[in-house]
MIDOKOL-97911 format. One record per residue (C-alpha): x, y, z negated; chain; residue in three letters. Coordinates in steps of 0.001 Angstrom, whole numbers. Layout:
<atoms>
+---------+---------+---------+----+-----+
!      c1 !      c2 !      c3 ! ch !  aa !
+---------+---------+---------+----+-----+
!       X !       Y !       Z !  A ! ALA !
...
+---------+---------+---------+----+-----+
</atoms>
This chain:
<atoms>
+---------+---------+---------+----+-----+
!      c1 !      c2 !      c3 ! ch !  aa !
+---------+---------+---------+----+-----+
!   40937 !   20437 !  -44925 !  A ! UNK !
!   42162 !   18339 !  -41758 !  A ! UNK !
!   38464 !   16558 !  -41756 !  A ! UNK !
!   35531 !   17954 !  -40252 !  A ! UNK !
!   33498 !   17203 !  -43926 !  A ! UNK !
!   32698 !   20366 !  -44996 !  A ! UNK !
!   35820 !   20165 !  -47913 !  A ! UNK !
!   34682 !   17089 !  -49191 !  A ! UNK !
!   36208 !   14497 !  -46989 !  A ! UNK !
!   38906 !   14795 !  -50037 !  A ! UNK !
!   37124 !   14641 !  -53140 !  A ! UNK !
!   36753 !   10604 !  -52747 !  A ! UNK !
!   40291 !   10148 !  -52109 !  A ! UNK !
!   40764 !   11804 !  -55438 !  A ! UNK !
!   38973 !    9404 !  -57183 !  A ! UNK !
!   40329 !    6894 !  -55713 !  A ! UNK !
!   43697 !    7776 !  -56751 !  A ! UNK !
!   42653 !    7717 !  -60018 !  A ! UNK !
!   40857 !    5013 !  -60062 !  A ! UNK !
!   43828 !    3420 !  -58982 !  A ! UNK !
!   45806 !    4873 !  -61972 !  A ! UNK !
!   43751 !    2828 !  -63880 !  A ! UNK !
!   40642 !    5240 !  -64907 !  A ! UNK !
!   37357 !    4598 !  -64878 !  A ! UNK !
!   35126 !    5580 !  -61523 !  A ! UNK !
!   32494 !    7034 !  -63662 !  A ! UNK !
!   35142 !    9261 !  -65502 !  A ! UNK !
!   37336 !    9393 !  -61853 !  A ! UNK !
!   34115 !   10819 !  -60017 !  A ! UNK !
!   33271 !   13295 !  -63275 !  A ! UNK !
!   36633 !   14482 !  -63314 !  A ! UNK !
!   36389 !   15399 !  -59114 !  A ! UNK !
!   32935 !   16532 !  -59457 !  A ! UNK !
!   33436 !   19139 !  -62396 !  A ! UNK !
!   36784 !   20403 !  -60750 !  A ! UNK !
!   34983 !   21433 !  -57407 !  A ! UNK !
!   31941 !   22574 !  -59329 !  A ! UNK !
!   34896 !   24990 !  -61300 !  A ! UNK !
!   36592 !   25592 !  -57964 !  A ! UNK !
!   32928 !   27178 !  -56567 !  A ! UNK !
!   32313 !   29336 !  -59210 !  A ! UNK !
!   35635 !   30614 !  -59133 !  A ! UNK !
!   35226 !   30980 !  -55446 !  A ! UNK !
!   31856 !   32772 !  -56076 !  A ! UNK !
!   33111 !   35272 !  -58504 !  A ! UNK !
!   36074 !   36309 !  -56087 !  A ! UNK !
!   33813 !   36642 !  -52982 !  A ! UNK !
!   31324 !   38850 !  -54719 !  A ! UNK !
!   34066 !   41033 !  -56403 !  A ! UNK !
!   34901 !   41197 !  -52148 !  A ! UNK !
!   31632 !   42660 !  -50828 !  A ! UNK !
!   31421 !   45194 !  -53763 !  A ! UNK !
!   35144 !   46471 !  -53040 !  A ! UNK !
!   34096 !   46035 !  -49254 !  A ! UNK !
!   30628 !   48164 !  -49719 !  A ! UNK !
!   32354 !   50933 !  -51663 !  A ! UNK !
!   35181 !   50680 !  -48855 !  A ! UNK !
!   32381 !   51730 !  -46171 !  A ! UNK !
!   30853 !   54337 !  -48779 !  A ! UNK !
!   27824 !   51995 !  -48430 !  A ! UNK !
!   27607 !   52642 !  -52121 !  A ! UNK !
!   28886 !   54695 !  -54499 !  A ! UNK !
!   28083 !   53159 !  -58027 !  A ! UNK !
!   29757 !   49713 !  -57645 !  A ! UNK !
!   29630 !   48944 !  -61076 !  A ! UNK !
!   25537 !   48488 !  -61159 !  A ! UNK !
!   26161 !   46652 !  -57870 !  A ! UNK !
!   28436 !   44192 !  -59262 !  A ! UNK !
!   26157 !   43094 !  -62226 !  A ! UNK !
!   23543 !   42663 !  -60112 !  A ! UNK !
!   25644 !   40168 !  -57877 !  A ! UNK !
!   27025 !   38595 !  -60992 !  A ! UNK !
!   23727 !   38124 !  -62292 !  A ! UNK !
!   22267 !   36041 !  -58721 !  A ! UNK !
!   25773 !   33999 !  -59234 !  A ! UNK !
!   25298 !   33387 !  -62935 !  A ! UNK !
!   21420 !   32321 !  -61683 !  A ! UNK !
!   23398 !   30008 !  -59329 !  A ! UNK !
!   25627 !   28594 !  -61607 !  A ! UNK !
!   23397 !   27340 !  -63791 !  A ! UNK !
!   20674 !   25727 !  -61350 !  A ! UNK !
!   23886 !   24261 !  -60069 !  A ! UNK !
!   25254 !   22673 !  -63530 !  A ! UNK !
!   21500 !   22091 !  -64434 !  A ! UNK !
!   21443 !   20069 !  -61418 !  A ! UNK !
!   24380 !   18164 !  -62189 !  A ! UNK !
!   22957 !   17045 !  -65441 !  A ! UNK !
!   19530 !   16124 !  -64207 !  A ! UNK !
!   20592 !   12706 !  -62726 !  A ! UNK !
!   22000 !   13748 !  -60079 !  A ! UNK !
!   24184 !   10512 !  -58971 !  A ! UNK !
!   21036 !    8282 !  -59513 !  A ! UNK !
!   19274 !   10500 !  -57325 !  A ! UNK !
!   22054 !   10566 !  -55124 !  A ! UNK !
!   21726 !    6485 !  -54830 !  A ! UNK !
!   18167 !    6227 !  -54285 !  A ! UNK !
!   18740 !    8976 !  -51302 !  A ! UNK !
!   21152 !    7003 !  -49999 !  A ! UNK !
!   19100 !    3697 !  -50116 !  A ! UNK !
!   15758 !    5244 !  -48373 !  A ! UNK !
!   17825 !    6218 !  -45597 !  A ! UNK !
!   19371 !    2620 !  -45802 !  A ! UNK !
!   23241 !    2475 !  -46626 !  A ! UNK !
!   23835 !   -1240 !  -47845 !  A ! UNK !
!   27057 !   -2769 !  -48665 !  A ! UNK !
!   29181 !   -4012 !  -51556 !  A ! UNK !
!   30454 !    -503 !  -51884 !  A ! UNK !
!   26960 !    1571 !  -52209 !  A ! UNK !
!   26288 !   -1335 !  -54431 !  A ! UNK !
!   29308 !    -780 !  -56565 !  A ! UNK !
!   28223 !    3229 !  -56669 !  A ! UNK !
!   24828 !    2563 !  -57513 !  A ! UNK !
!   25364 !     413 !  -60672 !  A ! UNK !
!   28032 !    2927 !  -62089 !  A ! UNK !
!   25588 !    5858 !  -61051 !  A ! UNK !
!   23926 !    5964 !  -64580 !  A ! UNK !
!   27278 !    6111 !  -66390 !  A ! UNK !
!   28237 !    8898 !  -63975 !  A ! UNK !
!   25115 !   11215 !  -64778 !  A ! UNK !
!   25930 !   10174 !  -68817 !  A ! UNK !
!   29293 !   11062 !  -68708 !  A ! UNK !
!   28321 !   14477 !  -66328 !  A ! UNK !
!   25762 !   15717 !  -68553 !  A ! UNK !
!   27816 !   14676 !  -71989 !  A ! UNK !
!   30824 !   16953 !  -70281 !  A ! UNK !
!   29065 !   20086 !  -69535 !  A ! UNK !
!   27271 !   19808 !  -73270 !  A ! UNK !
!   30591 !   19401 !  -75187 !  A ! UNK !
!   33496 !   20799 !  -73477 !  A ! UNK !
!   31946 !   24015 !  -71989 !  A ! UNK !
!   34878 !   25875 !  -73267 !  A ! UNK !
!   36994 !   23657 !  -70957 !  A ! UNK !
!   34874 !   24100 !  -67538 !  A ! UNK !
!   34860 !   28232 !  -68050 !  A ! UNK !
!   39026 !   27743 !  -68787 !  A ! UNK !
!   39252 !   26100 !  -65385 !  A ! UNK !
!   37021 !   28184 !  -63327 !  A ! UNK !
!   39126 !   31537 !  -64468 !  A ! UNK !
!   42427 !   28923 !  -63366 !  A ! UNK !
!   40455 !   28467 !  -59795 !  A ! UNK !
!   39860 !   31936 !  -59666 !  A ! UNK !
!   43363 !   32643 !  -60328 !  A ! UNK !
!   44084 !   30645 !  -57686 !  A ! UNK !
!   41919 !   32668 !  -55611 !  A ! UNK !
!   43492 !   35764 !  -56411 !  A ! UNK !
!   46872 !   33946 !  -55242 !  A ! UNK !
!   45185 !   34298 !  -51816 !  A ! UNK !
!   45070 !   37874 !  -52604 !  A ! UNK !
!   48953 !   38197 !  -52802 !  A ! UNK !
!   49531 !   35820 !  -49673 !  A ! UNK !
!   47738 !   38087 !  -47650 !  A ! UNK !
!   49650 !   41317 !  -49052 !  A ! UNK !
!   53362 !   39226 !  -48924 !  A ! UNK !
!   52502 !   38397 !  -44979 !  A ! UNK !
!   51352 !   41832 !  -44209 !  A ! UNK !
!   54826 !   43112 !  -45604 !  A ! UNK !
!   56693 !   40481 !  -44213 !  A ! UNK !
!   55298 !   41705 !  -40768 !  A ! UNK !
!   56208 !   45264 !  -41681 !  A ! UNK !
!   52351 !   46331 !  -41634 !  A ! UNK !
!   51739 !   47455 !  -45530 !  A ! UNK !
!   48379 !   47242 !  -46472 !  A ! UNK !
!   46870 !   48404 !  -50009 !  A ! UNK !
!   45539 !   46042 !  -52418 !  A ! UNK !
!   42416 !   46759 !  -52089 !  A ! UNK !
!   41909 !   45496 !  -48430 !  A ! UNK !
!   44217 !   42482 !  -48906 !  A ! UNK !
!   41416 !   41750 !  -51892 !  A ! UNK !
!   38580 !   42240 !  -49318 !  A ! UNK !
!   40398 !   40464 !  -46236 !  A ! UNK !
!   40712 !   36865 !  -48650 !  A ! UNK !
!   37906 !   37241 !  -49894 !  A ! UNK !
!   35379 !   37992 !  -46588 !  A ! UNK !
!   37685 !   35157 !  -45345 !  A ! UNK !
!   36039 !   32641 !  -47467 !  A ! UNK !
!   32630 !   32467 !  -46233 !  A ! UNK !
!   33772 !   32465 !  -42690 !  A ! UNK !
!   36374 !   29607 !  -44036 !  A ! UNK !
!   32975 !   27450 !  -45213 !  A ! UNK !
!   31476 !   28770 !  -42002 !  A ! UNK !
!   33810 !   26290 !  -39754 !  A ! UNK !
!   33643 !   23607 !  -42249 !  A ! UNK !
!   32878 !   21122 !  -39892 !  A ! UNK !
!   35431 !   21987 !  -37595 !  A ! UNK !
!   39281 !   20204 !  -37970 !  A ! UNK !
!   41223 !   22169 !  -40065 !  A ! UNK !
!   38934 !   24985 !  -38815 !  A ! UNK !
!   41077 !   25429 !  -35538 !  A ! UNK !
!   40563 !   28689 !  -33807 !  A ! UNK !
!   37755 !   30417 !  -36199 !  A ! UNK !
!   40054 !   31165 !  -38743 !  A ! UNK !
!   42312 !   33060 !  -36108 !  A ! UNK !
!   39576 !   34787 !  -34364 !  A ! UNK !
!   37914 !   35579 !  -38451 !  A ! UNK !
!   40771 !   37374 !  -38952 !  A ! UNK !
!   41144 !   39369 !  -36231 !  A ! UNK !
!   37872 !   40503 !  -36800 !  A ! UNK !
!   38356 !   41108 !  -40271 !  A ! UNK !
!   41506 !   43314 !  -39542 !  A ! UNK !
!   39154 !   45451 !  -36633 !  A ! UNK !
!   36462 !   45956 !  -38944 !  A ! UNK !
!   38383 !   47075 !  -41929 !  A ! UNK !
!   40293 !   49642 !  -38736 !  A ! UNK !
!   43639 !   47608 !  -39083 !  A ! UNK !
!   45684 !   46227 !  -36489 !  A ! UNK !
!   43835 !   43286 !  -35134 !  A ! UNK !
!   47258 !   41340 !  -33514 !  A ! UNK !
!   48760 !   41648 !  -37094 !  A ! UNK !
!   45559 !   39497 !  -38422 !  A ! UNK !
!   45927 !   37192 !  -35481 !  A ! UNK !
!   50195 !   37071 !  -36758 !  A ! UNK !
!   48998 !   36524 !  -40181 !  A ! UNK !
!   46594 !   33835 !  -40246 !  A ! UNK !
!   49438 !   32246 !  -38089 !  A ! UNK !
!   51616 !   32555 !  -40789 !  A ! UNK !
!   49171 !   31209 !  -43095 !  A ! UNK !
!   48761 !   28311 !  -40746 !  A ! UNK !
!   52348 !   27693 !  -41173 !  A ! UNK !
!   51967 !   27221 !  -44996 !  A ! UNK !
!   48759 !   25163 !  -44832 !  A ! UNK !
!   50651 !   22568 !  -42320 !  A ! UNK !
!   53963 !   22331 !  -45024 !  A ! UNK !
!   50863 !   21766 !  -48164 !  A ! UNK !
!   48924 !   19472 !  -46001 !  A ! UNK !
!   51907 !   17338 !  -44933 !  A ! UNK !
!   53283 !   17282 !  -48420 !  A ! UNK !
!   49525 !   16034 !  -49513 !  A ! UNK !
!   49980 !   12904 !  -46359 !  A ! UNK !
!   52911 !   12282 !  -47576 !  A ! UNK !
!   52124 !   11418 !  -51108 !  A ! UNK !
!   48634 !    9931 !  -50005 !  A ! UNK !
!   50792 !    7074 !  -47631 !  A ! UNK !
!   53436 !    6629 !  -50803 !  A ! UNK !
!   50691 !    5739 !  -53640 !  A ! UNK !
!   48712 !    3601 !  -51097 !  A ! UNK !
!   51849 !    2134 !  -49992 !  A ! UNK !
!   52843 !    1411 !  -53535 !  A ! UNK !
!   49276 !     191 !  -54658 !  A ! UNK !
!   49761 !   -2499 !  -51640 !  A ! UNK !
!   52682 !   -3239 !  -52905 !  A ! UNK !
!   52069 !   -3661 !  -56516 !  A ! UNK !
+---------+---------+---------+----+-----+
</atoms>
């Protein structure tokens, strides 16, 4: 989140760590790889079950049931190019990408010869244990609807009740303008001026969405220094060791 990598800059350092724990980096890259891949769906689910509660909102539709199959039924279409993807080779693809556009080195060495065992493993996962993936996408999007009551605890704390409803929408029509600034530090600035807008569309008070995603800010700085903290002790023990 403090990288401008589009949410990825962290995924390697989570291999790392457990490749330092002693795992494997064929099962350390599976592991990262089928918990983002859970994390997106769950995202998915939540930002569709946003625009339907935002469209009925407006009275841009009325029958929001039918709507929300039919948006389930483009994500479930997504879903499953995406895991198809994922079991089509996609690290060994990946590899030969990456040596076209010519990355060399001992390390894209290293991730080339384990990028056979990687698709294995991948596609072996998503055939046996797809009880396991659907358990921790409805976790993720648990997690999402966290973000939910965050919104609806700051609004209170800022004596500016809203309903449930529009703390729902607000996360959620947050998200895409979240993956919007991906490239941007810790998204400085668009988050702020997202939720502003956010607050004017849905006719709320747009300095209370500015105070909020403050307040949010405030969180994400205690998580993310909490996460550099513990990064700097297990590479500061691995040196050690």
């Amino acid at each position: 989140t403090l990288t401008p990598t589009a949410y990825l800059g962290g995924e390697p350092v989570k291999a790392m760590l457990l490749v330092k724990r002693g795992i494997t980096t064929a099962s350390s890259t599976v592991s990262v790889v089928v918990a983002k891949t859970a994390l997106t769906v769950g995202q998915i689910v939540f930002v569709l079950l946003g625009i339907m509660l935002t469209l009925e909102r407006f009275d841009i539709v009325r029958d929001g049931d039918v709507l929300f199959v039919a948006l389930c039924a483009g994500g479930a279409v997504f879903v499953a190019l995406l895991v198809r993807w994922q079991q089509r080779g996609l690290f060994v693809k990946l590899s030969r990408v990456a040596e076209r556009v010519g990355l060399r080195g001992a390390r894209f060495q290293r991730f080339a010869s384990v990028a056979p065992e990687i698709d294995r493993e991948l596609g072996a996962y998503y055939r046996a244990r797809g009880g396991d993936f659907a358990i921790t996408t409805g976790l993720h999007f648990l997690g999402w609807l966290l973000g939910t009551l965050e919104v609806k605890v700051f609004a209170d704390l800022l004596h500016y009740p809203i309903s449930w409803r529009d703390a729902f929408i607000i996360e959620a029509i947050s998200q895409p303008l979240a993956l919007g600034s991906a490239f941007i530090p810790g998204a400085l600035g668009v988050r702020e001026a997202g939720g502003v807008a956010i607050f004017g569309m849905l006719g709320l008070d747009e300095s209370v969405g500015l105070a909020l995603w403050l307040l949010r800010r405030v969180r994400e700085a205690v998580y993310n220094g909490i996460g550099l903290l513990y990064l700097m002790y297990a590479t500061r023990r691995t040196a050690t060791a």
